[in-house]
C-alpha positions as CSV (number, residue, x, y, z in Angstrom):
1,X,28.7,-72.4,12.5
2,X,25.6,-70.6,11.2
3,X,23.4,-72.8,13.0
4,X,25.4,-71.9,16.1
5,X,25.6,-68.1,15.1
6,X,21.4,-68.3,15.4
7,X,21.9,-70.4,18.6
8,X,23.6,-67.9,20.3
9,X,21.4,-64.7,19.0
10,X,24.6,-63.9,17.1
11,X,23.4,-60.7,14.7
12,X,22.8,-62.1,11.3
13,X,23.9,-59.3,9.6
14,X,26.3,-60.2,6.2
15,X,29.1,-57.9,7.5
16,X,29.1,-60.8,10.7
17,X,28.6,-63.7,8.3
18,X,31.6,-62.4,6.3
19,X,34.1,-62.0,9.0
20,X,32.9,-65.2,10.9
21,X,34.0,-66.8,7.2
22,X,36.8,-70.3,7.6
23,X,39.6,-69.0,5.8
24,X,42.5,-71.3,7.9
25,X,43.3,-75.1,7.4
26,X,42.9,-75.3,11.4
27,X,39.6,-73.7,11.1
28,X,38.0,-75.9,8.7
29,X,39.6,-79.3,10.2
30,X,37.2,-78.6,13.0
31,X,34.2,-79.0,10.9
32,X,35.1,-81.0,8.2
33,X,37.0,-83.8,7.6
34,X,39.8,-82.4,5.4
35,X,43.8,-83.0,5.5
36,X,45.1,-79.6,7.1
37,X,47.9,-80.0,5.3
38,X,47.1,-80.0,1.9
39,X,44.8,-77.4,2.8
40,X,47.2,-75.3,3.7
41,X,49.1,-76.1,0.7
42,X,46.2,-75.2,-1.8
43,X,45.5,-71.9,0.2
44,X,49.4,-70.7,0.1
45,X,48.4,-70.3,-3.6
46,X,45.0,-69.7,-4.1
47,X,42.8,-68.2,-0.8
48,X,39.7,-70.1,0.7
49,X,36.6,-68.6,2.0
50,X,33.8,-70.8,3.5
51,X,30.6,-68.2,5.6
52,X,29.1,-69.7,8.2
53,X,25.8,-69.8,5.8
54,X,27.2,-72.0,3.4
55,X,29.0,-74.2,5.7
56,X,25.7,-74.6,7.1
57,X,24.9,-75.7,4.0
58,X,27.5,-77.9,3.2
59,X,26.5,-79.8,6.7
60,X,23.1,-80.6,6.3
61,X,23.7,-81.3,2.1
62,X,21.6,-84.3,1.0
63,X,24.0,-84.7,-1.7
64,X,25.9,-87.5,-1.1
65,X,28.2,-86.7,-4.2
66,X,29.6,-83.6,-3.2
67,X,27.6,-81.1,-4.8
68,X,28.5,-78.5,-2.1
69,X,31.9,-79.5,-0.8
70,X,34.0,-79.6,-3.7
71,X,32.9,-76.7,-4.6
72,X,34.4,-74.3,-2.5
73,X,36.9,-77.1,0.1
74,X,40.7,-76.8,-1.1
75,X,41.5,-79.6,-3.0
76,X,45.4,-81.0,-3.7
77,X,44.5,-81.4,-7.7
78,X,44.2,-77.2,-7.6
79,X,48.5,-77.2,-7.7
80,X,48.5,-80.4,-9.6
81,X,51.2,-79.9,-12.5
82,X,49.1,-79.0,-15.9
83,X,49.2,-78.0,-19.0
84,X,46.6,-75.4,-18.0
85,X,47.1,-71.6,-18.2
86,X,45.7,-69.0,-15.6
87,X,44.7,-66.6,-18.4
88,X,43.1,-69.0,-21.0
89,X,40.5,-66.3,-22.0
90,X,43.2,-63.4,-23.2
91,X,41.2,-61.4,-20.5
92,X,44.5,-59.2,-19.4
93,X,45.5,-58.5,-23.2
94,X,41.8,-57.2,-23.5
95,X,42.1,-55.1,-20.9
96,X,42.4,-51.3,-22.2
97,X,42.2,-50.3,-18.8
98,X,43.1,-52.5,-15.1
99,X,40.3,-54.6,-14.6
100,X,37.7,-53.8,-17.8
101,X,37.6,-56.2,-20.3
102,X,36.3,-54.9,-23.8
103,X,36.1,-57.9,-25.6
104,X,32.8,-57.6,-27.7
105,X,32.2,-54.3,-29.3
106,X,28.8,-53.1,-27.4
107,X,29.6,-54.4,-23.9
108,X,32.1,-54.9,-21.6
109,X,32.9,-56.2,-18.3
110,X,33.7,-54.0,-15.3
111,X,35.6,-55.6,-11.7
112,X,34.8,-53.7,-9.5
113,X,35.6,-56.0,-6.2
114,X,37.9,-58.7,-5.8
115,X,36.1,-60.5,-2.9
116,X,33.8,-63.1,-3.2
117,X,30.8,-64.7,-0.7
118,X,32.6,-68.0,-0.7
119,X,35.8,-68.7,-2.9
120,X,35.0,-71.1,-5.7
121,X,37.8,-73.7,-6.4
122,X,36.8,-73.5,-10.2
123,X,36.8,-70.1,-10.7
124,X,37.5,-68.5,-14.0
125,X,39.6,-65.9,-12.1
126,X,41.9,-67.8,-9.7
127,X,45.0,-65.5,-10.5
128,X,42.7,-62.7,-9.1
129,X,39.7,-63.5,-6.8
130,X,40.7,-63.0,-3.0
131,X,44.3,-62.0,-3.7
132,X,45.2,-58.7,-3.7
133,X,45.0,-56.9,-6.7
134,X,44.3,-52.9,-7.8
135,X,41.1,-52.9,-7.6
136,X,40.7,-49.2,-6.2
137,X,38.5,-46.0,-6.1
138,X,41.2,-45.2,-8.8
139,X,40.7,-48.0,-11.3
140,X,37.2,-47.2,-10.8
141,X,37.5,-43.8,-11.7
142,X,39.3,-45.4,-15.1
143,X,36.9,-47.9,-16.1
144,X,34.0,-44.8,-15.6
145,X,36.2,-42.3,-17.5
146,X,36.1,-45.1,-20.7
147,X,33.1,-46.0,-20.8
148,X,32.4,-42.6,-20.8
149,X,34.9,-42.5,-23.9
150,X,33.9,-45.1,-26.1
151,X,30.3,-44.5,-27.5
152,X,30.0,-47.9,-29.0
153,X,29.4,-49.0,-25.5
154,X,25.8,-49.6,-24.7
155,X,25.8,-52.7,-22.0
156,X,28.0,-52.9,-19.1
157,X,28.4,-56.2,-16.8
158,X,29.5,-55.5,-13.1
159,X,31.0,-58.2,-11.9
160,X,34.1,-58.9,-10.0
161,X,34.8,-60.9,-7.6
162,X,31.5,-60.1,-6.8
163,X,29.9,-56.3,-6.9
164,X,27.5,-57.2,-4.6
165,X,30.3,-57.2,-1.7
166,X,30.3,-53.4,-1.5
167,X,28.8,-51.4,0.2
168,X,25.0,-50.4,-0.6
169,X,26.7,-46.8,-1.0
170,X,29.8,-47.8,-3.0
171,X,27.4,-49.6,-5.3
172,X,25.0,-47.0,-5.5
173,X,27.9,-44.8,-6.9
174,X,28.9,-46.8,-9.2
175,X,25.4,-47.2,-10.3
176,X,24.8,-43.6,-10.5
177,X,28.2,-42.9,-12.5
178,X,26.7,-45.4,-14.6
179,X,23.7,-44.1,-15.9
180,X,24.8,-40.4,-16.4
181,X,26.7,-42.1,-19.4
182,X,23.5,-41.4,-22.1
183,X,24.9,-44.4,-24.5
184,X,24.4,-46.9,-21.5
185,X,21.3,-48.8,-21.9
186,X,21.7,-51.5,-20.1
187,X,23.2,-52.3,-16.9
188,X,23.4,-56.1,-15.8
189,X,25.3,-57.0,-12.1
190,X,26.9,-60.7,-12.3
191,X,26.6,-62.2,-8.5
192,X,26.7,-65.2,-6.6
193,X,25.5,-63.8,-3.7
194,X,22.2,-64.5,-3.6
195,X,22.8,-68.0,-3.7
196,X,26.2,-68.3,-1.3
197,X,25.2,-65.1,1.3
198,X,21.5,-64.5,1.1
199,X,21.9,-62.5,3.9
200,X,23.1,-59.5,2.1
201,X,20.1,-58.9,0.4
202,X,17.8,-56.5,1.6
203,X,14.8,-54.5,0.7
204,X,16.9,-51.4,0.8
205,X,19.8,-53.1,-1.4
206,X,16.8,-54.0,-3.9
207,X,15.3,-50.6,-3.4
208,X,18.5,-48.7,-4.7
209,X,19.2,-51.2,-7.5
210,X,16.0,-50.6,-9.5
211,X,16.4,-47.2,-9.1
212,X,18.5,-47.7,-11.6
213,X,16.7,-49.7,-14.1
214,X,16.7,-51.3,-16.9
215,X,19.2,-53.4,-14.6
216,X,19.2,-57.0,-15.5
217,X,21.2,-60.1,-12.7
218,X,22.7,-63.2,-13.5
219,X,23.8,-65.3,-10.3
220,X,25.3,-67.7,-10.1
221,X,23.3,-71.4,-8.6
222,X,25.0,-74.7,-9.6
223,X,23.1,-77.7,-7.2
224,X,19.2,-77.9,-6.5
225,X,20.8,-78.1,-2.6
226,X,21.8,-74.3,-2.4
227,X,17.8,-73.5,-3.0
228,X,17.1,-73.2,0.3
229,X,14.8,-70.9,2.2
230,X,17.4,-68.4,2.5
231,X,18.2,-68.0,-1.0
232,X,14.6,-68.3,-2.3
233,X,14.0,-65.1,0.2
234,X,16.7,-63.2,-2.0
235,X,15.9,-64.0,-5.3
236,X,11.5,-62.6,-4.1
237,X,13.5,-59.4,-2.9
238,X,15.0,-58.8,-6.0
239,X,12.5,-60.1,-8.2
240,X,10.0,-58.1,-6.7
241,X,12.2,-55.1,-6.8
242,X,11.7,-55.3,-11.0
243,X,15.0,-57.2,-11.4
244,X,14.9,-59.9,-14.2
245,X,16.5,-63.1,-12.8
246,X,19.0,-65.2,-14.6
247,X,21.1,-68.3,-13.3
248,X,24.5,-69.0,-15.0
249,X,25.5,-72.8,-14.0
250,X,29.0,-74.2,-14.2
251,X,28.8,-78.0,-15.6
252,X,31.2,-79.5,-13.2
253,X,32.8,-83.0,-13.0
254,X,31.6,-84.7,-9.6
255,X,29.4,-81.8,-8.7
256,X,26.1,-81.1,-11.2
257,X,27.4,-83.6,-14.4
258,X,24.2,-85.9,-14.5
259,X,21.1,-84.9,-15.9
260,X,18.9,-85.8,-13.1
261,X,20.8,-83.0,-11.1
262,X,20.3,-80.9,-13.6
263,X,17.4,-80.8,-14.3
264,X,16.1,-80.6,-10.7
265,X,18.4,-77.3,-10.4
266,X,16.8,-75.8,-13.5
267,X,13.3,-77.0,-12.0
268,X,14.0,-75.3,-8.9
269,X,15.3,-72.1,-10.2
270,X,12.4,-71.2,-12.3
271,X,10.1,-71.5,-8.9
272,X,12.2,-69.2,-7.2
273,X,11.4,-66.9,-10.8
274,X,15.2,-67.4,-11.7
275,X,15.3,-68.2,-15.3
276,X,17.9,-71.0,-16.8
277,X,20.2,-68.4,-18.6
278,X,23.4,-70.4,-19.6
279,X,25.3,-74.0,-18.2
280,X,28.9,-73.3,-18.7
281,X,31.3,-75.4,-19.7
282,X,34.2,-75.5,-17.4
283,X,37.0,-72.6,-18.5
284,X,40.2,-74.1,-19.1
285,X,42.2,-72.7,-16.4
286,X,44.9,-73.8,-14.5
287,X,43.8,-75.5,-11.1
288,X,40.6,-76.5,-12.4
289,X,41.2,-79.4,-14.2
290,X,39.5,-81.6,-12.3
291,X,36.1,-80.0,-12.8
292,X,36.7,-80.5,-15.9
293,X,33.8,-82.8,-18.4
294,X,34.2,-83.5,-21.8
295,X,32.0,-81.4,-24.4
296,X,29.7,-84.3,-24.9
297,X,28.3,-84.9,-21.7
298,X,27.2,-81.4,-22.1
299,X,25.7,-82.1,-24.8
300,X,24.0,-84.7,-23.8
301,X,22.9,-83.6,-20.7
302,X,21.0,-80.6,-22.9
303,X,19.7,-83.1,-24.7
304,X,18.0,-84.8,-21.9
305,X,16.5,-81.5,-20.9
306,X,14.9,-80.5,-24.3
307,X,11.3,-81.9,-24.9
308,X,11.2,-83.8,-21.3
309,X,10.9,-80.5,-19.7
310,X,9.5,-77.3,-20.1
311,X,11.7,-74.8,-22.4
312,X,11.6,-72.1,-19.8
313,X,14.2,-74.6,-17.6
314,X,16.8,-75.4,-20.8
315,X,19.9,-73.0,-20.6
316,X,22.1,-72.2,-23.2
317,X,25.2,-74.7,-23.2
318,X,28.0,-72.4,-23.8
319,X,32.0,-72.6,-24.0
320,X,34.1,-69.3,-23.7
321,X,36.8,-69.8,-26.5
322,X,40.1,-69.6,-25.5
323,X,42.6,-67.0,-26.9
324,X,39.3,-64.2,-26.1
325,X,37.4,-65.9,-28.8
326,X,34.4,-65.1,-26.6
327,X,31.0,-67.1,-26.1
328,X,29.6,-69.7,-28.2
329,X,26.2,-72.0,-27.7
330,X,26.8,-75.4,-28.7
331,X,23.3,-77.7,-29.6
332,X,22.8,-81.4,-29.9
333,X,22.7,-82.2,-33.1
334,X,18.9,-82.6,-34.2
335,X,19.4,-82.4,-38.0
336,X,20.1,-85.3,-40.1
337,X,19.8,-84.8,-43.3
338,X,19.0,-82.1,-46.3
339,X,17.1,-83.9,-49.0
340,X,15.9,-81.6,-52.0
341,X,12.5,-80.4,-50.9
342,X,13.0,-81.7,-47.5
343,X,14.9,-81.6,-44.0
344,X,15.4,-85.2,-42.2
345,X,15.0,-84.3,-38.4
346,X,15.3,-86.5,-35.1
347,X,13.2,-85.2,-32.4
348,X,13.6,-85.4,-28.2
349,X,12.4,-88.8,-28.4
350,X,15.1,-90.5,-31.3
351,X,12.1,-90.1,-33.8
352,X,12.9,-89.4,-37.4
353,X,10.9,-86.7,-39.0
354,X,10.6,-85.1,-43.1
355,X,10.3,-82.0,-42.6
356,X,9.0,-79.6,-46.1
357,X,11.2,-77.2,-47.1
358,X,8.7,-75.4,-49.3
């Protein structure tokens, strides 16, 4: 669709790309080969969006795995019976107000859009992404008025859905709101825009951001196949607007879960001036089991990383404890031993090393 969209001289503005998205069964039966009817069974519960750019995408993949199409294509498993909850993270109980979380005591997370580029089938906020939910010039106004309130706060992550989806002008408001609160020092925007709908970023989008610096992005890249020409464009845009680059990767079951994939993601990330920020394992929440890959092929696939390539392209590996336990990095286990004056110690190669102590 977006190679017909160019074909035609169709405007490739992201407001066209957005309402051109495949959001019906019927739709995306004619491009991809998909059962309409479990489609339509998945969406009845939780909302697909597919824009014509990432189809694209999807289309021309040289992934023969399914790096791109599982990612966002309905799939049956997603109303499978499970033991899963939709809330795993406590997010709603550490809510003070609708749609802040203030989990850690110097930060906190502000949604201020519900929509996303494309609808991820993993996402950590199924319940909420793409439905409809309060997420209004209101509870905006709420979220400003305590931050504002609570002193203690000196970081705020704008996120959503994805923040990105407003309006340069809506943003810019929020933005501005943002700074005149003097124990704010940091700002950071959580996106996968960049990598999903490219198009949206423009010099003027980038121009308004780091008006408000220090403003920091983490977007979100999860296969070496959604670097493309397009995206690459973005992340310069931004990048050369000041904006420090991060990439926060989803370790996902039939998608990135091999080292070789990886590693060429990470690779490719850091050319594009993106740096490896964390690989997430999978949340545990409901319709997402599937993605789901146990704690030691994380491990492991860190492991095969560290030493084989350079330490600018080795994330953290972290798991969001359930419950709101928040973040934690997990590491392969390097250390063997404590001897007296000594530390025993394996290196990237399975070679033991003494290491003094004093």
């Amino acid at each position: 669709m977006f190679q017909e969209m160019l074909q035609t001289g169709h405007p490739r503005d992201w407001h066209d790309m957005l309402s051109a998205s495949i959001t019906t069964a019927g739709e995306i039966a004619k491009h991809l080969p998909v059962d309409p009817s479990h489609i339509r069974n998945v969406i009845s519960r939780y909302p697909m969006r597919i824009n014509p750019y990432y189809l694209s995408l999807i289309k021309s993949s040289k992934s023969k795995e399914g790096g791109l199409f599982k990612q966002v294509v309905p799939d049956i498993q997603e109303i499978s019976n499970d033991n899963l909850v939709s809330d795993p993270l406590y997010e709603e109980i550490q809510s003070p107000v609708p749609n802040l979380i203030h989990r850690y005591p110097n930060r906190i997370l502000f949604m201020v859009s519900n929509h996303c580029p494309v609808y991820c089938r993993f996402c950590m906020r199924k319940r909420k992404v793409g439905n409809p939910f309060a997420v209004t010039q209101k509870t905006i106004n709420d979220g400003i008025a305590y931050i504002k309130q609570n002193r203690s706060i000196h970081e705020v992550i704008v996120s959503g859905g994805d923040p990105l989806l407003l309006e340069d002008e809506e943003l810019n408001s929020i933005m501005d709101q943002l700074r005149s609160v003097k124990h704010i020092e940091i700002i950071r925007i959580h996106t996968r825009v960049p990598c999903a709908l490219p198009q949206r970023i423009t010099p003027a989008l980038a121009k308004m951001l780091s008006r408000h610096h220090p403003v920091f992005m983490n977007i979100h890249f999860n296969h070496p196949d959604e670097i493309t020409t397009e995206s690459s464009t973005a992340c310069a845009i931004l990048a050369d607007a000041g904006i420090p680059l991060g990439s926060q990767t989803v370790l996902l079951k039939g998608i990135n879960n091999d080292p070789a994939i990886i590693k060429k993601l990470m690779l490719g990330l850091l050319k594009i001036r993106v740096k490896p920020y964390y690989l997430h394992h999978p949340d545990p929440v409901r319709g997402t089991r599937h993605f789901r890959t146990p704690i030691k092929e994380g491990l492991d696939i860190l492991k095969k990383l560290r030493g084989h390539t350079s330490g600018l392209c080795v994330p953290s590996y972290m798991i969001d404890l359930p419950e709101g336990g928040g973040k934690v990095p997990l590491l392969p286990e390097y250390k063997k031993d404590f001897l007296e004056n000594s530390l025993t110690i394996e290196n990237y190669q399975g070679k033991v090393f003494d290491y003094p102590e004093d």
